[in-house]
N, C-alpha and C positions, 0 to 999 in steps of 0.2 A: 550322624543325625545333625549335628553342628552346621558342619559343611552346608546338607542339603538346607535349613534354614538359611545359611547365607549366600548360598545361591540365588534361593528364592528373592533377598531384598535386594540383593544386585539387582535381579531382571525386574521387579519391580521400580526399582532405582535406575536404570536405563528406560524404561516404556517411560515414567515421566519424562527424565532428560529429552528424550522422542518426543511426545507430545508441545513440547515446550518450544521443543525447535520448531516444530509445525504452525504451531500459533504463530509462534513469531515471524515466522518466512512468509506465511499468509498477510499478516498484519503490514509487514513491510511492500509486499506485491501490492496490496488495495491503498497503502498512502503514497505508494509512488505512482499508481493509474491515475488517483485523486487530483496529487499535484499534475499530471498532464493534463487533464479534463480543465482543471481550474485555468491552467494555463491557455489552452486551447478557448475557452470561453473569454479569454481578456483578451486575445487575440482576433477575435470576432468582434466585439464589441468596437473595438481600437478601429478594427477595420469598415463598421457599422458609423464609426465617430467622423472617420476619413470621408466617407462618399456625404456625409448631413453637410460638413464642413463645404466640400469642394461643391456641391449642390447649392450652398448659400453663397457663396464667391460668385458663381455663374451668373448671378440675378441681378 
């Protein structure tokens, strides 16, 4: 009877450790798309900044 109670908190105690890691592999996947987005949006802008620039030199 022992045993099977500590069986059960093991796999209780593994399905968290699981979830845990999920959360977090998620949580890591969407702030490293974020930093690409965010980078990718300075990059346009930079690039937006370049043609105002060389537009107003021409004149």
């Amino acid at each position: 009877m022992a045993i099977l109670l500590m069986s059960e908190n093991l796999l209780k105690e593994n399905t968290l450790v699981k979830k845990i890691a999920v959360l977090f592999s998620l949580t890591l996947v969407f702030a490293l798309a974020g930093c690409n987005t965010v980078k990718g949006v300075g990059q346009d802008v930079q690039k937006a900044g370049s043609v105002i620039e060389d537009s107003v030199k021409k004149k």
